[in-house]
C-alpha positions in Angstrom: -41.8 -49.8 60.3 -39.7 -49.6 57.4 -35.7 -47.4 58.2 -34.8 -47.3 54.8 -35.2 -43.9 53.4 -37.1 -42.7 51.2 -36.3 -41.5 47.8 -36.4 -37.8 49.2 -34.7 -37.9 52.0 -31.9 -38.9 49.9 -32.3 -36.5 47.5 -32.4 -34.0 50.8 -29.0 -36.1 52.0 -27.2 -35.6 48.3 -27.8 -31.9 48.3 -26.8 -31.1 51.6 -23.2 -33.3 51.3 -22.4 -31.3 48.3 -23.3 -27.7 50.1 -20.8 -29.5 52.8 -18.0 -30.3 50.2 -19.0 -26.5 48.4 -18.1 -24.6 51.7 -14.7 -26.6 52.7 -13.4 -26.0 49.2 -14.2 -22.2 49.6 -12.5 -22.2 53.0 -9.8 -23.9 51.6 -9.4 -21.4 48.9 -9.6 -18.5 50.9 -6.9 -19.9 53.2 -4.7 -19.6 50.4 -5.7 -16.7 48.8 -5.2 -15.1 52.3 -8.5 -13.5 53.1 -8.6 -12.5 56.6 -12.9 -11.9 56.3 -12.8 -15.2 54.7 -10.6 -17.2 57.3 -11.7 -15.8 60.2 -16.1 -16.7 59.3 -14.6 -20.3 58.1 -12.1 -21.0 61.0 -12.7 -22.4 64.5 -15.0 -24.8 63.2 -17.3 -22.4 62.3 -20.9 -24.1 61.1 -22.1 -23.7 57.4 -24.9 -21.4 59.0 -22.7 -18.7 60.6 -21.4 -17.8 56.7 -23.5 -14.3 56.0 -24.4 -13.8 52.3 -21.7 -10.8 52.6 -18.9 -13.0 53.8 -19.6 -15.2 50.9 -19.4 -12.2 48.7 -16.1 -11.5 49.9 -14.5 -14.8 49.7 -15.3 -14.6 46.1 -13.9 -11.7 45.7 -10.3 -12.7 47.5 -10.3 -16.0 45.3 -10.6 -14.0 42.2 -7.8 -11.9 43.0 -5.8 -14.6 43.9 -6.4 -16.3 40.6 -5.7 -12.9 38.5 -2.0 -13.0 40.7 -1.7 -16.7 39.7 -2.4 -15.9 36.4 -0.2 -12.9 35.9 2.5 -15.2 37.6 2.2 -17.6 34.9 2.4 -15.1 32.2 5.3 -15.4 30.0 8.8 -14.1 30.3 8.3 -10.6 28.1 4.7 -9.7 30.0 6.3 -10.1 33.4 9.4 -8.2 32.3 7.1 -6.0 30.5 4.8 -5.6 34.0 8.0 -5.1 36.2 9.5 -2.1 34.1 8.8 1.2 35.4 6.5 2.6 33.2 6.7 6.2 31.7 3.9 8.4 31.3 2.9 8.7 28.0 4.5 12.1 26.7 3.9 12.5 22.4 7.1 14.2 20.7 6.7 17.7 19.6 8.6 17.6 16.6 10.8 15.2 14.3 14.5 16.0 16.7 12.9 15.2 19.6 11.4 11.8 17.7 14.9 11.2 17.0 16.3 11.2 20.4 14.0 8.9 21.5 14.1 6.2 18.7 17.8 6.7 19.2 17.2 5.9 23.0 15.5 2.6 22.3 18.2 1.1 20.3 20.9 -0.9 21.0 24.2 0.0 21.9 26.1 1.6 19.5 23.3 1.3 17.2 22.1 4.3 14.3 19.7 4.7 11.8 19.4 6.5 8.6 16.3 8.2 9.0 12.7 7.9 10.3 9.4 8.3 9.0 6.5 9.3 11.6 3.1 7.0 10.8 0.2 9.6 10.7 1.4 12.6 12.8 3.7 11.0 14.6 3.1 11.2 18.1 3.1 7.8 18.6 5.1 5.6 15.9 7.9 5.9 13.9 9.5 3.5 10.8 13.5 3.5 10.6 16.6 2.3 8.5 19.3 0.7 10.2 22.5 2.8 9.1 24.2 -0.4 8.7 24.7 -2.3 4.8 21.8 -4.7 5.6 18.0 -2.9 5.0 16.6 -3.3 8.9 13.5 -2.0 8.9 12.7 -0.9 12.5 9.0 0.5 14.4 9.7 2.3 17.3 7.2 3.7 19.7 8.1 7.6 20.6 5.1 8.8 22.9 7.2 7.7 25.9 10.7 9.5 27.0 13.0 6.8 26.6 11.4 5.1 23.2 10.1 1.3 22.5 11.5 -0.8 19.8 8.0 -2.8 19.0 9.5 -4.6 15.6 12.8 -5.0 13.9 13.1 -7.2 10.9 16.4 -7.5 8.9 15.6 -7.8 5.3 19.0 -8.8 3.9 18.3 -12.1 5.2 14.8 -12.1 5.4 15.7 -13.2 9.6 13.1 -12.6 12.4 13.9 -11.5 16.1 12.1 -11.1 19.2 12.2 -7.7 20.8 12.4 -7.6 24.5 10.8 -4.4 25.4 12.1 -4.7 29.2 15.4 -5.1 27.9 15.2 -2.4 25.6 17.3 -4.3 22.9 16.8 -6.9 20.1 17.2 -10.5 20.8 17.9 -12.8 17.6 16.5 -15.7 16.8 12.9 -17.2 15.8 9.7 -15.8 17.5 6.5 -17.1 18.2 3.9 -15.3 19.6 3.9 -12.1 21.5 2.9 -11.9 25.1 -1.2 -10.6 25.2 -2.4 -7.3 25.7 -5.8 -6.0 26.4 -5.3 -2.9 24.1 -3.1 -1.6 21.4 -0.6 0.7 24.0 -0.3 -3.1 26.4 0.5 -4.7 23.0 3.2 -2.4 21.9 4.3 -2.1 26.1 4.1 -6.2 25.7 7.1 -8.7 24.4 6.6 -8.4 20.6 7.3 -10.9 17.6 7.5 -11.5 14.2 6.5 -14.3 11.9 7.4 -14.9 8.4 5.6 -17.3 6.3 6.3 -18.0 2.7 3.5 -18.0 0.2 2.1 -16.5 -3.1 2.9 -12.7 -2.7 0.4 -11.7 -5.1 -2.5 -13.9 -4.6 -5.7 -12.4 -3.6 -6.2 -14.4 -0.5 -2.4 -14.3 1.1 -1.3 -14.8 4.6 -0.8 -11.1 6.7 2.8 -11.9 6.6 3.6 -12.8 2.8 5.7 -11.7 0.9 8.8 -11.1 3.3 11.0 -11.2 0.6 15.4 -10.5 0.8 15.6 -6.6 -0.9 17.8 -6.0 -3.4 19.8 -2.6 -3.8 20.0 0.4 -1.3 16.6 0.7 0.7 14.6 3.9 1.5 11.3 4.2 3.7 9.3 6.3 1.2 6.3 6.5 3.3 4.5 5.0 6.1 1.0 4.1 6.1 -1.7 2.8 9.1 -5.0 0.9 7.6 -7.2 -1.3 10.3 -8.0 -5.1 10.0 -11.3 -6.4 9.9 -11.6 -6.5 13.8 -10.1 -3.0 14.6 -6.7 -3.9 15.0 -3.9 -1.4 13.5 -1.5 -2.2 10.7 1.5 0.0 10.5 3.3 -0.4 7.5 6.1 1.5 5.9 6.6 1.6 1.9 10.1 0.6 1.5 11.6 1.3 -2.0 14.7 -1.0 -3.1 15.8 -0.3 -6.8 12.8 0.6 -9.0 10.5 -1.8 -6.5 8.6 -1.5 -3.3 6.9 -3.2 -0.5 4.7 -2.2 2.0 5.8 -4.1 5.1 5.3 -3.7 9.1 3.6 -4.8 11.9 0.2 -5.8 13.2 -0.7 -4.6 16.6 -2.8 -7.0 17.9 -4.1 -7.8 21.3 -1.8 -10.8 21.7 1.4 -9.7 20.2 2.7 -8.2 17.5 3.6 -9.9 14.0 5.8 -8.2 11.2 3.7 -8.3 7.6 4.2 -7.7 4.0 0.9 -6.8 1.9 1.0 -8.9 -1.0 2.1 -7.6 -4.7 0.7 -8.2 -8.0 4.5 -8.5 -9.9 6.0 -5.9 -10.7 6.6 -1.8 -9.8 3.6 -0.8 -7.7 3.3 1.7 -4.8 0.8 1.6 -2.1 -1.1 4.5 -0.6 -4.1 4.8 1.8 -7.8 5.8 0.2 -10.8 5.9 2.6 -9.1 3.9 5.2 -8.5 1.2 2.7 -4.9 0.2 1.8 -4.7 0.2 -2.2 -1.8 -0.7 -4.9 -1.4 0.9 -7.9 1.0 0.2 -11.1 1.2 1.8 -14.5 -1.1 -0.9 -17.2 0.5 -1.4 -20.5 -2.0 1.5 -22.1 -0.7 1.5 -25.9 -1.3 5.1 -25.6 -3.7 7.9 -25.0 -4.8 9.0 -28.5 -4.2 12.1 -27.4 -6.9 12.9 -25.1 -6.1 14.8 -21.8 -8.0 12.6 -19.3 -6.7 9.1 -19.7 -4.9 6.8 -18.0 -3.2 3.7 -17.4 -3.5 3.6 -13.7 -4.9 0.5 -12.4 -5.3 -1.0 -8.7 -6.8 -3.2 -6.7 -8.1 -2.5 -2.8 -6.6 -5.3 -0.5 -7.3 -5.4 3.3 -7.1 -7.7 6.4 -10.0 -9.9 6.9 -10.3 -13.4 9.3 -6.4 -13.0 9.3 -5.6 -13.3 5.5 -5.0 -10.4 3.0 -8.2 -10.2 0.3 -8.9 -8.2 -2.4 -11.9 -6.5 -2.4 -11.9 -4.2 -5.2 -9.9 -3.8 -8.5 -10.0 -1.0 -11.1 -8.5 -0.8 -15.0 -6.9 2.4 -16.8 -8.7 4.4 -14.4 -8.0 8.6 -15.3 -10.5 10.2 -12.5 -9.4 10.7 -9.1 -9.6 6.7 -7.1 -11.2 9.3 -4.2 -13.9 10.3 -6.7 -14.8 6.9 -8.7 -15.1 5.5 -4.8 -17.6 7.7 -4.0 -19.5 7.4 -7.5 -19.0 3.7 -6.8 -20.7 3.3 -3.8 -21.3 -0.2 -2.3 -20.9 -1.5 -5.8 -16.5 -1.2 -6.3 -14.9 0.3 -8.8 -14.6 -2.5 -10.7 -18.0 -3.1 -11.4 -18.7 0.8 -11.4 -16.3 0.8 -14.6 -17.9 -1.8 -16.3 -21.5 -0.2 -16.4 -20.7 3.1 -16.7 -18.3 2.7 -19.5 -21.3 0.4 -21.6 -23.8 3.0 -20.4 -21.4 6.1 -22.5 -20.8 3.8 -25.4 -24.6 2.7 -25.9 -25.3 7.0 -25.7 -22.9 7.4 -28.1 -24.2 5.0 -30.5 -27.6 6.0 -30.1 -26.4 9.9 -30.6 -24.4 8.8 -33.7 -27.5 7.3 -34.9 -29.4 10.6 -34.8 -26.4 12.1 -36.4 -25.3 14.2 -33.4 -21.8 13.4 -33.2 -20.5 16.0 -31.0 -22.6 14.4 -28.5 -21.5 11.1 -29.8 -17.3 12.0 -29.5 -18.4 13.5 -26.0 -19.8 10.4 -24.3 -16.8 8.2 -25.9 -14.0 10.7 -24.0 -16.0 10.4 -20.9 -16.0 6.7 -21.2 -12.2 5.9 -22.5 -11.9 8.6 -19.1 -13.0 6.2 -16.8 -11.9 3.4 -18.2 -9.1 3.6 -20.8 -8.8 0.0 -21.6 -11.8 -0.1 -24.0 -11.0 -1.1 -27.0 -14.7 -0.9 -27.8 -14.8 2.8 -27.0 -11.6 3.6 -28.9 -12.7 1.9 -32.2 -16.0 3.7 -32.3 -14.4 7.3 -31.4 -11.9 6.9 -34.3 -14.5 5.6 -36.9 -16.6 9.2 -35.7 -13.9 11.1 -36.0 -13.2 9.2 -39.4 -16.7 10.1 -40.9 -16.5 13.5 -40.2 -13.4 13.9 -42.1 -10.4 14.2 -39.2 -8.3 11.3 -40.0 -5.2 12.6 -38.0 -7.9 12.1 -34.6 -9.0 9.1 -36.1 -5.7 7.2 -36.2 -4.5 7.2 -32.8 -7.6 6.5 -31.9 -8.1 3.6 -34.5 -4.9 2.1 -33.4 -5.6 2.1 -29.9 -8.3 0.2 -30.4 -6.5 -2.4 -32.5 -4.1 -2.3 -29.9 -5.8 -3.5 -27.2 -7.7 -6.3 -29.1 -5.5 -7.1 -31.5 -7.7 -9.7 -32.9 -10.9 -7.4 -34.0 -10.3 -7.8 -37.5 -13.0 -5.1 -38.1 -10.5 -2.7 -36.4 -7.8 -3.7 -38.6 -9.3 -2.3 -42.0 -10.6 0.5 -40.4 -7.5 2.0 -39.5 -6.3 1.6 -42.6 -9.1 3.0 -44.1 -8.2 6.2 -42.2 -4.3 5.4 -43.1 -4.6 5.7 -46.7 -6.1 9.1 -46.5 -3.8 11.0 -43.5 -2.0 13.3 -44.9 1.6 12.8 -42.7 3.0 16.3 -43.9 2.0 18.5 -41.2 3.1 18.7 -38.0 -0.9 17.3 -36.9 0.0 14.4 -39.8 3.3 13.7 -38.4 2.3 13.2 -34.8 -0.8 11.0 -35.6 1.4 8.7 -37.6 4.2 8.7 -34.7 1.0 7.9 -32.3 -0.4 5.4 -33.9 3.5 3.4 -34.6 3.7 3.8 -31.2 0.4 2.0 -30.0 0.8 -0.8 -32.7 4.5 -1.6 -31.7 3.4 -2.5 -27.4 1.6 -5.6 -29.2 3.7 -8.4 -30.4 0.7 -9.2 -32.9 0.2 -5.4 -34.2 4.4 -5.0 -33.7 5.2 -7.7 -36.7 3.0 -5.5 -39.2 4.4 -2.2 -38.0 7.9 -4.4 -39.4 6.2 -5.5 -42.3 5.5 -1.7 -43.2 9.1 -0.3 -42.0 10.7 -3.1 -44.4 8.4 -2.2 -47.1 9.7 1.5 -46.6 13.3 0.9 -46.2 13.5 0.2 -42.6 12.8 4.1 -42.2 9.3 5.2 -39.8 6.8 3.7 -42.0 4.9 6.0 -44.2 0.8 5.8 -44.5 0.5 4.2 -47.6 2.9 1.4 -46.4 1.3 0.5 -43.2 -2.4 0.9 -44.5 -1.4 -2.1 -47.2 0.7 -4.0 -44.1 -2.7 -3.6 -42.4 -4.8 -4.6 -45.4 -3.1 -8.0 -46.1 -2.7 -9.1 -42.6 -6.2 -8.8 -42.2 -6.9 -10.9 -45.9 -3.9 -13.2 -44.1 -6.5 -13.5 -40.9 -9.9 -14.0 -42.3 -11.4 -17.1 -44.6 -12.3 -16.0 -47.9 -15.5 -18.7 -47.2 -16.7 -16.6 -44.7 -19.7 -15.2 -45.4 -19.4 -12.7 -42.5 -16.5 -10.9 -43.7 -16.6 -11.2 -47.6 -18.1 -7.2 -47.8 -15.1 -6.4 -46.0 -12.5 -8.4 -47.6 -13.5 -6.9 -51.3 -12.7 -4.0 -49.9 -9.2 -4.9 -48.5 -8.4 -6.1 -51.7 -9.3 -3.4 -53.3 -7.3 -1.1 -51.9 -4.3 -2.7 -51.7 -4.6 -3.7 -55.5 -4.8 0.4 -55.8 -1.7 1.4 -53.4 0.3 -1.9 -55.2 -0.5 0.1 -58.3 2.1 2.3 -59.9 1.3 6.1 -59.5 0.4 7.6 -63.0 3.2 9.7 -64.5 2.7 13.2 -64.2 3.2 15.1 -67.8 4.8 18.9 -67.0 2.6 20.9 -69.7 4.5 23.6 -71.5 2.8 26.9 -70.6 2.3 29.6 -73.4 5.1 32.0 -72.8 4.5 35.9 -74.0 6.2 37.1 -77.3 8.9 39.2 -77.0 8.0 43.1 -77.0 8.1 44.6 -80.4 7.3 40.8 -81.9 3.8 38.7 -83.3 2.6 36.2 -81.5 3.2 32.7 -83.0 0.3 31.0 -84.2 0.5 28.0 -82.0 0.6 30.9 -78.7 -2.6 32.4 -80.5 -4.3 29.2 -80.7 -3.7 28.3 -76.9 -4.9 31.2 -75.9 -8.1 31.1 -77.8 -8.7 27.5 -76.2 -10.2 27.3 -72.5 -8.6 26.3 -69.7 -10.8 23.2 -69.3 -10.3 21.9 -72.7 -6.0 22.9 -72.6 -6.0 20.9 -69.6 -8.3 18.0 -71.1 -6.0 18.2 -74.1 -2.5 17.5 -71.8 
């Protein structure tokens, strides 16, 4: 008979050494972890069989709190500091003195601040200004008693620190992480850090923390704002004016620490303001002017927000004059951006299409809705002045030409259209006057349009250019532009020339006619005063 075993028998043999090695590693587990149920079923050389499905349960349980100790052991220095201070029950501030006292609990020693600014309403963070001559921005956490300083950055020297919660002061020196947290209140209660990268402030894809930058000139916390990142996380940032600038800096809560950010900047004066949830910058555009219609603007933006850890820009929007609230909502999923650009070719098509049926109140009416939305049309501008040209207003027609011209200073179509309307404004009243001044205005924010606003002061003396000189400035830079070969533009070159061969003309001489003057009482008539008399007035004034 053949002893060796057989392939299942070993199999059977395999399986039960591992249930064997299973059950002293548990028992050897539960020993350390201290589990009395545990010990007591695996002790005294206890077989394998006498473990009950419920003991099992329970030495499962033990080992799983004893790895959760271990684990919280480990933890670093801020989280076990942060775990061993008494905590405070959570008590929200009723009103901005008693915010005060608290933020002025959390700070160091002998340490004051200027002012602070609640985020939202306040019951649970607050922005502050060192009182000292560097701009340290600080975020304090006021819905406990004694206050927690969660981020302090020193903008004078563009420095990090690590705030020690436990401690209750600010550490110097360079921070890494923050200790975890399983929700926003355990981040703030946790260590927190800051982090400061350099990078491309105003690109559209910039690291959370761009854009940390040294301020310049006294600071001042405008207004503090909270937007959310992609995965729910809060941002708290506070608008810090320095000088005619601002940044939008602060920090992001997130579930493993802290980290101080700057939103990125385009270049330039901008503020930042909250819309739908989204964080948005806005700056003044360069709008050569508003041809004097109520509704537009130079306002333009862009929508930025936090997304895989990176700032991105979502949305952008141009010379916008509605409400941002409103346009987002007429928007929809499309963005402003591309909202403008349809809505603004959908008005200007109408317009054309109610010129061509001669309704040009209808016509003028779509344009100012479009140039409304979008102000930066130069397409939209041309074609209201030219309307308002034809009907015989050339003091609306001007700004409105040169607006146009303005903004694409190359449409060389443009160019002899205003003068067109130029050579026929009459600048004497107060409506001629202001259309002139509008329309110097617009051409001199363009360095191309500027240099023929020159051309026309030097041909007037160096004075505010008068009609006649800046319609001829107009003409001749547009002969200057064009090629007489071109077939495309030879209609409107013929014209340029012209009419500046007939404002280069001299103006005819005026003759003062001698007027017939009644004889003196009690004396004839002279025969030359009989004779005028007896002529009519057409053929006396043919005659002179």
């Amino acid at each position: 008979m053949d002893d060796r075993p057989t392939a299942r028998s070993r199999r059977r043999g395999s399986r039960s050494a591992r249930r064997r090695r299973a059950f002293r590693a548990l028992c050897g587990l539960a020993a350390l972890a201290g589990a009395v149920g545990g010990t007591a079923a695996c002790g005294g050389g206890a077989r394998r069989t006498d473990l009950t499905p419920a003991q099992l349960e329970s030495l499962k349980r033990s080992i799983a709190g004893a790895d959760a100790v271990s684990a919280q052991s480990a933890s670093g220095a801020g989280a076990s500091a942060a775990a061993s201070a008494p905590a405070t029950e959570a008590k929200p501030p009723r009103d901005d003195a008693e915010r005060l006292a608290r933020v002025h609990r959390a700070l160091e020693p002998g340490q004051t601040v200027r002012d602070i600014v609640p985020v939202g309403d306040g019951r649970r963070f607050v922005f502050a200004l060192d009182s000292g001559p560097r701009a340290r921005l600080l975020l304090v956490d006021v819905s406990r008693e004694d206050g927690v300083v969660v981020g302090d950055h020193d903008f004078g020297a563009g420095t990090q620190a690590t705030v020690s919660t436990a401690a209750g002061h600010v550490a110097p020196g360079t921070a890494t992480e923050g200790a975890a947290a399983s929700d926003t209140a355990g981040a703030t209660d946790a260590a927190a850090s800051e982090a400061s990268s350099t990078g491309a402030a105003g690109a559209s894809h910039a690291s959370p923390t761009a854009g940390a930058a040294p301020l310049g000139g006294p600071a001042q916390v405008l207004h503090a704002i909270e937007v959310t990142s992609d995965d729910g996380q809060p941002i708290e940032l506070a608008v810090v004016a320095h000088g005619a600038d601002s940044v939008a800096c602060g920090w992001w809560i997130r579930r493993h620490g802290t980290r101080f950010v700057c939103a990125p900047q385009i270049g330039g004066p901008s503020t930042y303001r909250v819309v739908d949830g989204a964080l948005v910058e806005e700056w003044q555009a360069a709008l050569p002017g508003s041809g004097g219609l109520a509704g537009v603007s130079g306002k333009s933006g862009r929508v930025l927000g936090v997304y895989g850890g990176s700032w991105r820009e979502t949305d952008r929007f141009q010379c916008l004059g509605r409400p941002l609230e409103q346009a987002r909502r007429d928007a929809g999923v499309a963005g402003v951006g591309a909202w403008q650009t349809g809505a603004v070719r959908e008005r200007v098509s109408g317009a054309r299409r109610a010129a061509q049926a001669l309704d040009t109140d209808q016509a003028v009416g779509l344009l100012q809705d479009a140039l409304a939305i979008d102000g930066c049309d130069p397409d939209a501008w041309r074609m209201l002045g030219r309307l308002e040209f034809e009907r015989g207003r050339a003091a609306e027609a001007v700004p409105a030409l040169a607006v146009g011209l303005a903004l694409a200073p190359r449409d060389t179509p443009a160019t002899v259209d205003l003068a067109d309307a130029l050579v026929v404004l009459n600048a004497g009243p107060p409506a001629g006057q202001a259309s002139l001044s509008a329309a110097v205005e617009a051409l001199d924010s363009h360095g191309t349009t500027h240099e023929i606003v020159e051309k026309a002061r030097a041909a007037s003396g160096g004075n505010t250019p008068s009609p006649r000189a800046l319609a001829a400035a107009l003409y001749s830079s547009f002969l200057e532009r064009t090629d007489e070969n071109d077939p495309r533009v030879a209609g409107a070159r013929r014209r340029a020339s012209d009419a500046l061969a007939r404002l280069a003309a001299p103006a005819p001489a005026v003759r003062r006619t001698s007027r017939a003057r009644a004889p003196a009482k009690g004396r004839a008539p002279s025969a030359r005063t009989r004779t005028d008399a007896a002529r009519p007035a057409a053929a006396r004034s043919q005659g002179d």
